[in-house]
Residue, then its C-alpha position, 0 to 999 in steps of 0.5 A: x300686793x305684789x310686794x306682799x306676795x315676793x316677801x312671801x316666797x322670798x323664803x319659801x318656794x311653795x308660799x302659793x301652795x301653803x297659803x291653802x293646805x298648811x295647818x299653820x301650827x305657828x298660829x296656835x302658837x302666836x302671842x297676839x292671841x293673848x291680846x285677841x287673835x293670833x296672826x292669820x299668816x296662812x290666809x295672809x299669804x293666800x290673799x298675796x297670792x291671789x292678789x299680787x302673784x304675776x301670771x308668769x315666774x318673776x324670777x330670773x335663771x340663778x347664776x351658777x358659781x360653782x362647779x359641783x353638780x347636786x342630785x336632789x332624790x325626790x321632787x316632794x316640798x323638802x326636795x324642792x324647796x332645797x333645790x330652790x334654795x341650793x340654786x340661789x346659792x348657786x349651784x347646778x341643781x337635778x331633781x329626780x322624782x320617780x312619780x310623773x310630776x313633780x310634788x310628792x305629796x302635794x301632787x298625788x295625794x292632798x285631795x284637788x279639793x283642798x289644792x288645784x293643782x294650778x297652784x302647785x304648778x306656779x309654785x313648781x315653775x318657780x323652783x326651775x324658773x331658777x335654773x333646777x332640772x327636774x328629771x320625772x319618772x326616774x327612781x333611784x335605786x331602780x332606774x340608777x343608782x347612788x353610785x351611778x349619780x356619782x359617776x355621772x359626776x354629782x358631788x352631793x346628794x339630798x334624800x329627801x324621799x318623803x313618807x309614800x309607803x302607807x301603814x296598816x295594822x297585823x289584825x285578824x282579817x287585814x289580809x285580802x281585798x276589801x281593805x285598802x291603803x290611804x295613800x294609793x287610795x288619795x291617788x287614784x281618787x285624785x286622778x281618776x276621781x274613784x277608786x277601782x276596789x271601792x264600789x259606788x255605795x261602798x260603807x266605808x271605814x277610815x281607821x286613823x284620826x289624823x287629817x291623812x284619815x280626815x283626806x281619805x274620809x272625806x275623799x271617799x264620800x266624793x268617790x262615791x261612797x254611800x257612808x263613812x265611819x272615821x274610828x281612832x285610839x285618840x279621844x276627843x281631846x287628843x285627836x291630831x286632826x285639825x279642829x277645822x277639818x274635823x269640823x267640815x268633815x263632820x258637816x259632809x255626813x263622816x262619822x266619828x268614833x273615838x278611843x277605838x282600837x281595830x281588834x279584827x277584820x269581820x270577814x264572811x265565809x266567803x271572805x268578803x268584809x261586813x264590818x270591824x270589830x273595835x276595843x275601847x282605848x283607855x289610854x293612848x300614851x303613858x305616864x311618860x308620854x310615849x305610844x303605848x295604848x292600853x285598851x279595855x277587852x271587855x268593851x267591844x264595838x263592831x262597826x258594819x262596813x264593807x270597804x276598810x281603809x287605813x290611814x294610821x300613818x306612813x313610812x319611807x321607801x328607802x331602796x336607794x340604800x340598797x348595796x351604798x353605805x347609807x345606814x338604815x337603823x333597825x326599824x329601817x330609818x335613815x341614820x343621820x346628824x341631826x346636825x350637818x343632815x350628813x348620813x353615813x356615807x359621805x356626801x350624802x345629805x338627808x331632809x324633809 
């Protein structure tokens, strides 16, 4: 079991974290369930894990063979893992994570139900076992800039800042209290165990129909929450969430609603929300597979509800380029080589 478990995170650093949150596409793909089933490699690496992983880091502090120091921006599973990796390759590896602990979305927003945060932390303590310094609550571009890292004498830098911003929609009523985001609402209940804005008792409903959505909506019934209604385009075929987490959300009581557009925020004359208003989606791609939805005006839905939570998707806080050579496109992505990860100033490299 031991040896399972150092086969395991020979190549991946967070193997303790993953053997229970990864949604292990590489299984839907594997041959052998042409012959029965497919490889179960995620439970696989769960059970090395809880057999075979020792009680402290069996790794030794990497051998540093070079002089150039590198700043890895952002302390999430892409930063990590490549400061993991950058250290056995012997370099002298920062991390700076704005956030008070290290893990980005593994730490602050999958629910402590699906990952104990215990197992995070072994996974964590064995990327600086390796000799990684990990500085937490420094952001870059606010705390110090790109500049000021080359200064202090950093040759290359890895942005590997994550998707943390949530999305919402620009409907009629979005504006005002009553309607949250799903990442700042997965944090708070994660930490706190509730959520200041949605009070015991709250129906509340999710907009989105991916496993963020699934996270919220399940974790909203933990919070509290006296009923949830999950409402997504997609239609019973298409929606992205996890067959399994569908399933185990549907057990808890969530109900689902597919082929919805939001249409509009139902707000009373006092301004408090009561409920939304949805159009049927008749179509969510087009004939050439991109997002171009197409609803039905005639057929509406409105679903009561008095806290709206969106969770259709999530965008990067790049700050950091601000006053750098570091070229954003115009829907503010990152431009980078897709193959040496180099963006447009040189010296800085991109990932996750």
């Amino acid at each position: 079991f031991v040896e399972a478990y150092e086969k395991a995170r020979e190549v991946n650093p967070f193997v303790s974290t993953l053997g229970r949150v990864c949604a292990h596409p590489c299984e839907t793909e594997c041959r052998r369930a042409q012959v029965d089933k497919a490889v179960a490699i995620c439970a696989l690496k769960r059970f090395a894990v809880d057999k075979g992983r020792p009680d402290s880091p069996p790794i030794e502090k990497a051998e540093v063979c070079y002089p150039e120091k590198v700043a890895v921006i952002g302390g999430g599973p892409s930063g990590l893992t490549a400061a993991h990796d950058l250290a056995k390759l012997g370099y002298r590896v920062t991390v700076f994570e704005m956030g008070e602990k290290a893990g980005g979305m593994f730490y602050n927003c999958i629910p402590t139900y699906r990952l104990p945060r215990t197992e995070l932390a072994a996974d964590v303590a064995n990327v600086t076992a390796l000799g990684v310094e990990i500085k937490t609550g420094v952001e870059v571009g606010k705390d110090i800039t790109v500049r000021e890292l080359q200064e202090q004498g950093y040759k290359a830098m890895l942005v590997s800042v994550g998707l943390s911003l949530s999305r919402g929609l620009p409907i009629p009523g979005a504006d005002g209290p009553g309607v949250l985001m799903a990442l700042p609402f997965l944090t708070e209940v994660n930490f706190t165990g509730r959520c200041k804005d949605m009070p015991v008792g709250s129906n509340v409903i999710v907009i989105g129909g991916g496993n963020v959505a699934i996270d919220v909506a399940r974790s909203a019934l933990r919070a509290g929450a006296g009923s949830v209604k999950m409402a997504c385009l997609e239609s019973w075929k298409e929606v992205p969430a996890s067959p399994w987490e569908i399933e185990e959300a549907r057990e808890e009581g969530v109900e689902m609603n597919v082929s919805k557009g939001p249409k509009a925020v139902l707000r009373d004359k006092n301004g408090k929300v009561f409920g939304l208003e949805f159009r049927e989606c008749v179509a969510v791609f087009d004939a050439e597979g991109r997002f171009n939805p197409k609803y039905d005006d005639a057929c509406l839905l409105t679903l009561e509800g008095d806290i709206i939570i969106f969770a259709i998707g999530q965008g990067s806080d790049l700050t950091l380029a601000k006053d750098t050579e570091i070229q954003l496109n115009p829907r503010g992505q990152l431009i980078w080589d897709r193959n040496t990860y180099t963006t447009t100033q040189t010296g800085v490299f991109a990932c996750g």
